[in-house]
N, C-alpha and C positions, 0 to 999 in steps of 0.2 A: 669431484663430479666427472663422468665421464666426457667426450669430449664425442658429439655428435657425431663431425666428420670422421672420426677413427672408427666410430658406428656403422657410417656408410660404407669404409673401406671392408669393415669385416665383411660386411651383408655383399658388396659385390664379391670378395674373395668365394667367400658359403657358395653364394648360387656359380660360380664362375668354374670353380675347382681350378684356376690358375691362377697365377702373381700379374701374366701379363694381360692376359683377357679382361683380366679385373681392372688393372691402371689404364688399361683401355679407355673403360665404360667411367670412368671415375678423374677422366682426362689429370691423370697426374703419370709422372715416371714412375719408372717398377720400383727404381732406389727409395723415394719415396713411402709410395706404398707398403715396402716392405718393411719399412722404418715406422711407418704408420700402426701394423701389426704389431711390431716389436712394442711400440708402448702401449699398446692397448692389452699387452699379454700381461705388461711388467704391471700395469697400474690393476690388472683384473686377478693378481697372483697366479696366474697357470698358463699354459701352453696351449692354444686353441687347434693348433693343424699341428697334423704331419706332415713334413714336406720329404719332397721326395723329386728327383728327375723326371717324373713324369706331371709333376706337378704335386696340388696341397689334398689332403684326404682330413676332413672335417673330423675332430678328438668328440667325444661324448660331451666336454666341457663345451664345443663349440655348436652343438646339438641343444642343447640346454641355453644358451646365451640366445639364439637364430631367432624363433617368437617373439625375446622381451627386446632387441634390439629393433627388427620390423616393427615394432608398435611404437617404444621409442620414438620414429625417424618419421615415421606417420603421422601423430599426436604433434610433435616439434613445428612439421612441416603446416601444418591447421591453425596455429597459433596467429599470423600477421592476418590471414580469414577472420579469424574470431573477433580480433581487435577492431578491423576495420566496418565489421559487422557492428561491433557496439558502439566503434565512435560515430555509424550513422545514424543511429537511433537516436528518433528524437525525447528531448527529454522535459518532463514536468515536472516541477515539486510543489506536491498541494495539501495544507496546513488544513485539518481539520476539524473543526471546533466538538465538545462531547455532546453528549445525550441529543442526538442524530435518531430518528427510522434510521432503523439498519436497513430495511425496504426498499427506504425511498434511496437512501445511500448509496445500495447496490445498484438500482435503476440506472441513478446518477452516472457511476461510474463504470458503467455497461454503453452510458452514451459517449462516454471519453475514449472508451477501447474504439467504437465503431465511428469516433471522426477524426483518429489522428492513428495514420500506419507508423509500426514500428517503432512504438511507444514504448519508453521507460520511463513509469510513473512513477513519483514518490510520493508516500503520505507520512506526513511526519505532524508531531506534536502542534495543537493550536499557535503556541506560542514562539514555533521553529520560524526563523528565517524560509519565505517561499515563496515564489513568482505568483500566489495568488491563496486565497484562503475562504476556506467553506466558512460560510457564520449566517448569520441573522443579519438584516441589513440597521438594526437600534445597535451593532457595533461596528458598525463601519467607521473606518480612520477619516478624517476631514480631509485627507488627501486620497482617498480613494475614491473608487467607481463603483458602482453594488449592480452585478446583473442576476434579476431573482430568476430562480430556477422553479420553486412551489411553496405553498401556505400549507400551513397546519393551523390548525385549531384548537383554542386553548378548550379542553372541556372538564365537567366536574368530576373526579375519581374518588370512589371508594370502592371502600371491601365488598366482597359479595356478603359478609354476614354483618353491615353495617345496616343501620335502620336507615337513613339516607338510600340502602340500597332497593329498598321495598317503593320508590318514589316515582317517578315517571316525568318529570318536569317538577322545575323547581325555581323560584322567585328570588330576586337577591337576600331579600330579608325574611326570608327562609334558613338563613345560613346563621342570623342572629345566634352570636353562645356557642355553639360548633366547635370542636376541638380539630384547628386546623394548622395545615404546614406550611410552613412562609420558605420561599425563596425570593431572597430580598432581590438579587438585581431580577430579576422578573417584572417588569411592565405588565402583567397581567393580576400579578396576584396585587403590587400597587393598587391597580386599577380596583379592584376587589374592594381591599380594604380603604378606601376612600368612597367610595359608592356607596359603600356600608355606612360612612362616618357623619356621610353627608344628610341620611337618615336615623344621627344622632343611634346606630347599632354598631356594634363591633364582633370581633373575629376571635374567639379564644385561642389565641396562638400557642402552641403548644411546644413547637420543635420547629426547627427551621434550615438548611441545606445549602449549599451555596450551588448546588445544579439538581437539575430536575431527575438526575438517576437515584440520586440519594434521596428526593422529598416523594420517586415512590417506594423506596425502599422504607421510607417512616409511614407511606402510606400502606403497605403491605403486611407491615410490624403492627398495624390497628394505633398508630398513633394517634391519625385522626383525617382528613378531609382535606383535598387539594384538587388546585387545578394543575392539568398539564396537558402539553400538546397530542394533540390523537395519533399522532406517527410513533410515537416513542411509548405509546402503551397498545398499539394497536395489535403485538401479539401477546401479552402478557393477561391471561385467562382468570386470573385471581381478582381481577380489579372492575368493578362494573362504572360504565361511564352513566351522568344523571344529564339532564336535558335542563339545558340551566337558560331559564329568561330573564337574558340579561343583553347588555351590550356586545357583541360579539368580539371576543379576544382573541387575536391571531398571533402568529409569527411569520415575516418572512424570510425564508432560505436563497442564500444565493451565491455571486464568488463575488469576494471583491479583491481589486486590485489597481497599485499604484495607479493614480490619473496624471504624475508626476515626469511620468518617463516614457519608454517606446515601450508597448505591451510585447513580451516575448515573440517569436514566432507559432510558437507551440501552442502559448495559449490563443494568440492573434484566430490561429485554427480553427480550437475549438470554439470560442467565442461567434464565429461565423457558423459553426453549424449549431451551436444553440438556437442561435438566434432565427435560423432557416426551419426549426421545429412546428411543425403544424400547431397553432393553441387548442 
């Protein structure tokens, strides 16, 4: 690799046209400099000046080198800038759980640009180590904090060419026989099948998911009938929602985080302009 400073010395020799003008501007001696030359000839295989009693007269070879060297020594010099720029940026890393509004998600994370300057956000896997984590507050850790951000609503889906779908409102034991899609850790669809059971009806369970992107992907497949929250199907046009008279099944969204320790800086932030949010 070449060696910066021999960089610098060509570029003053170039613009200088002298040995001594140049160790001048470059506060080194001429012996030096012109030793400096010399290895940056030997390590670059070829002879960059002609020299001469009236001074150095710039070769084709050192014509051709002039541009990538300025840019070189420019770029170089930018570099302790750059660093000092990123090590001021504050930083967050935010785990976030799946089958999300992408909507509401982006909303979300639209309010985190605009209450923390100089942001490097991280989103990493639910399961990642992170100063704080998107979820539902029915998984919050018993050493956490849950601050809710918004509710969704569990509602009934099916197909548009489902006969369910010709319906306008619908009674629990309406759903009696129904070929429908179970996702078990769901608290809603539970709730379902126990309402049902408790009026001696049940749920033809057909197929079942362990999150609610895959129970409407079985709903979309005509597997058969499910609930899920209104965020997460609210722009998918395939799927008609039914008006279900029942108990009202929700979800709430929010972050939680350790109650255990000092809440970061970054998140300390935004937690304070959540909270300052007009309801």
């Amino acid at each position: 690799m070449v060696d910066l400073r021999l960089l610098r010395f060509f570029i003053a020799i170039f613009e200088e046209n002298n040995i001594t003008s140049a160790a001048n501007r470059c506060f080194v001696s001429q012996p030096s400099l012109s030793a400096g030359l010399k290895q940056l000839e030997e390590e670059l295989g070829g002879q960059l000046f002609e020299r001469s009693k009236k001074g150095v007269k710039p070769l084709d070879s050192a014509h051709y080198l002039y541009p990538l060297a300025v840019k070189l020594v420019e770029e170089a010099s930018k570099l302790p800038g750059l660093f000092m720029a990123k090590a001021s940026r504050q930083k967050l890393r935010l785990a976030v759980m799946p089958d999300l509004s992408q909507r509401r998600l982006a909303g979300f994370l639209q309010q985190v640009n605009q209450a923390i300057d100089k942001l490097d956000l991280e989103l990493v896997d639910y399961q990642s180590p992170a100063d704080c984590r998107l979820s539902i507050d029915s998984l919050r850790h018993e050493d956490e904090v849950f601050f809710p951000l918004w509710e969704e609503d569990y509602v009934l889906c099916v197909p548009k060419d489902h006969t369910l779908a010709q319906v306008d409102s619908l009674r629990p034991e309406q759903l009696n026989g129904f070929d429908f899609i179970e996702c078990p850790p769901c608290e809603a669809h539970q709730q379902t099948i126990g309402l049902l059971a408790c009026s001696n009806m049940s749920l033809n369970l057909v197929a079942k998911a362990e999150s609610k992107s895959l129970v409407m992907s079985l709903v979309l497949a005509g597997f058969g009938v499910s609930f899920l929250p209104d965020g997460l199907i609210e722009d998918e046009p395939r799927l008609k929602q039914v008006k279900f008279d029942g108990p009202r099944m929700f979800r709430r969204i929010g972050l939680c985080y350790p109650s255990h320790q000092a809440v970061a800086p970054t998140l300390a932030t935004l937690l304070r302009h959540l909270a300052a949010r007009p309801n």
